[in-house]
C-alpha positions in Angstrom: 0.0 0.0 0.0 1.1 3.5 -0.7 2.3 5.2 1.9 0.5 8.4 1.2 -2.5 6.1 2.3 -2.7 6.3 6.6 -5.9 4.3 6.6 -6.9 2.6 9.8 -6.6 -1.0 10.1 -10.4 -1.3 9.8 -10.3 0.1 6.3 -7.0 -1.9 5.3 -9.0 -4.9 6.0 -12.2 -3.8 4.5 -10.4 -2.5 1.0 -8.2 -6.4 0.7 -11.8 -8.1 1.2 -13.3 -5.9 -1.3 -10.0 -6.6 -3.6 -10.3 -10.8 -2.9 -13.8 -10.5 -3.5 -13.7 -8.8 -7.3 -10.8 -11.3 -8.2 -13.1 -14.1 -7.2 -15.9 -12.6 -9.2 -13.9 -11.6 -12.5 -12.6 -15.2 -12.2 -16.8 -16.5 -12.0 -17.6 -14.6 -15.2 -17.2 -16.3 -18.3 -17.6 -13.5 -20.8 -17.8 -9.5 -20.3 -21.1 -10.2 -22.5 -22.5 -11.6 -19.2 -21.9 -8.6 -17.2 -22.5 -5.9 -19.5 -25.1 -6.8 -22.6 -25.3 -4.7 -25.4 -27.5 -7.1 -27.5 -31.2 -7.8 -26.8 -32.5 -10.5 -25.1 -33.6 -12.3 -28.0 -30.0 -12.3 -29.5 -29.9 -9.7 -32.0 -27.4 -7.9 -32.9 -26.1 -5.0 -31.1 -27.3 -1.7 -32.0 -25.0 0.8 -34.3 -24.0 4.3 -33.4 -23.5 6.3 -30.3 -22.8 3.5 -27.6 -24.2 6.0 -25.0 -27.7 6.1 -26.6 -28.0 2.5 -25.4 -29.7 1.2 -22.5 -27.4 -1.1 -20.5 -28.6 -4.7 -19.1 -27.1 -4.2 -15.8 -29.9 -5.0 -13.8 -32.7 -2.8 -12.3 -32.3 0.2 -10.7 -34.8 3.0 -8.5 -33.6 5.7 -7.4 -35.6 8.6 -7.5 -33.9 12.1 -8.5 -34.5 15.1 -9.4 -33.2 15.0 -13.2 -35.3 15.5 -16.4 -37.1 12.5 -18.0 -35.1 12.6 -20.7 -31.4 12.4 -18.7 -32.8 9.8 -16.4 -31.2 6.6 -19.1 -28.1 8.0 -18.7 -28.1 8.9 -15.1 -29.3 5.8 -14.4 -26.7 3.5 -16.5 -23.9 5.5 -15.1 -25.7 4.5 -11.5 -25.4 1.0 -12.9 -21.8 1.2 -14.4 -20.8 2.9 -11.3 -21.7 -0.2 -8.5 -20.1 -2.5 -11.6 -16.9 -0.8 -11.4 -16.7 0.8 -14.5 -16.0 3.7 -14.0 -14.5 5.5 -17.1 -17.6 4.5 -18.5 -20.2 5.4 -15.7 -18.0 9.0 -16.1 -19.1 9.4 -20.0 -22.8 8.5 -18.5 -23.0 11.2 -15.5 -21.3 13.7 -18.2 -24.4 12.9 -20.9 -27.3 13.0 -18.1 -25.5 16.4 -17.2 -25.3 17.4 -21.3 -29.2 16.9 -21.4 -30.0 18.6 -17.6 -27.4 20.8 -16.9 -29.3 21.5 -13.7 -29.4 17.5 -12.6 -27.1 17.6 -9.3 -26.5 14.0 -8.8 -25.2 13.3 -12.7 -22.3 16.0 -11.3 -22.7 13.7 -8.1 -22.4 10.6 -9.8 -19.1 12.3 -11.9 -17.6 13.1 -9.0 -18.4 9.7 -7.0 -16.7 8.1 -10.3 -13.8 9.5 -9.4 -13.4 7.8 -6.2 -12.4 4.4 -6.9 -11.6 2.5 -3.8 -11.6 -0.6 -4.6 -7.9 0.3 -6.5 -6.9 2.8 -3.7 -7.4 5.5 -6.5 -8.8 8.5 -5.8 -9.0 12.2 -7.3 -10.2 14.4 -4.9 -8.9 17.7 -6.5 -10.7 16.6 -9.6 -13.8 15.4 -7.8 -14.5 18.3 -5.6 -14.0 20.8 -8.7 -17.2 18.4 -10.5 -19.2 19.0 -7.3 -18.5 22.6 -7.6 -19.8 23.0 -10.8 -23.3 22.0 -9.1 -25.3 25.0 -9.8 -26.5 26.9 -6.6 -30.3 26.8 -8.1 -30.1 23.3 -9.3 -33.8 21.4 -7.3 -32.6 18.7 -4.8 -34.2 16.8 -2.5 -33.6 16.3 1.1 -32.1 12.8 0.3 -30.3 14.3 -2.9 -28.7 16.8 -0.7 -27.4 14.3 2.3 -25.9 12.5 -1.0 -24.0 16.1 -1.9 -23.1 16.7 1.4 -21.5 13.4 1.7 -19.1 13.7 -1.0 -18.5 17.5 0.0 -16.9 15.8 3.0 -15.1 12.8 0.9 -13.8 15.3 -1.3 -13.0 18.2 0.9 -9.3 19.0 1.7 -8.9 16.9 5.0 -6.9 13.9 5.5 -7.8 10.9 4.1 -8.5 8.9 7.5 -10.4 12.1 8.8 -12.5 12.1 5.8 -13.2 8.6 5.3 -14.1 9.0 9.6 -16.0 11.8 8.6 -18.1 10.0 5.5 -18.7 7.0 7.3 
């Protein structure tokens, strides 16, 4: 582990469990096609063009937001991507839902979130806290939405790791 990284023992433990349990995962799936399926059910082929337009088969997902109808698919597959651990990809997804709703809070939330990839001890936090900046101040949230904003304001704020991580759990 780097040695930048002064994480308790508690969260040393929890990130080599998390590392031991994608490992025995990626070794369970047979083909990517099984975790992320771009062809329909019935086995045609996958569709041309703009690879963001699709809908992923990732599984089902409800979490009410306050985004546009319309940026909801991509919020939601970036969601999806996201808890997959793709997140270069879930990135692309929170920066379309934020394309079509430039007031959607949680696609700047879900960018930002992207960014923090523990499960590889990688994390941007300059990066992230500029997305979450870029949050406009008028943008509707919820009550819920908001606790979800204030809790990466604290992961990505400009305190030490182990107070932060204290702080966000």
């Amino acid at each position: 582990i780097n040695a930048e990284y002064e994480l308790p023992i508690f969260l040393m433990v929890d990130h080599l469990l998390i590392s031991f349990l994608v490992l025995f995962l990626v070794f369970e799936v047979s083909h990517v096609e099984s975790c992320v399926a771009f062809a329909d059910p019935e086995g045609q082929e996958p569709p041309t063009g703009d690879p963001l337009s699709v809908s992923l088969n990732l599984g089902d997902l409800n979490f009410e937001n306050s985004g546009s109808d319309a940026a909801q698919t991509s919020f939601k597959n970036g969601l999806l991507l996201l808890h997959n651990f793709w997140y270069d990809l879930a990135t692309s997804y929170f920066q379309q839902a934020q394309q079509i709703d430039p007031n959607f809070a949680m696609a700047y939330w879900g960018e930002a979130i992207s960014q923090n990839q523990q499960l590889w001890l990688s994390e941007n936090v300059e990066l992230s806290a500029s997305i979450m900046a870029k949050i406009p101040d008028d943008a509707p949230v919820t009550s819920r939405e908001q606790a979800f904003i204030d809790a990466a304001n604290v992961l990505f704020s400009d305190s030490p790791l182990a107070d932060r991580y204290q702080e966000y759990n």
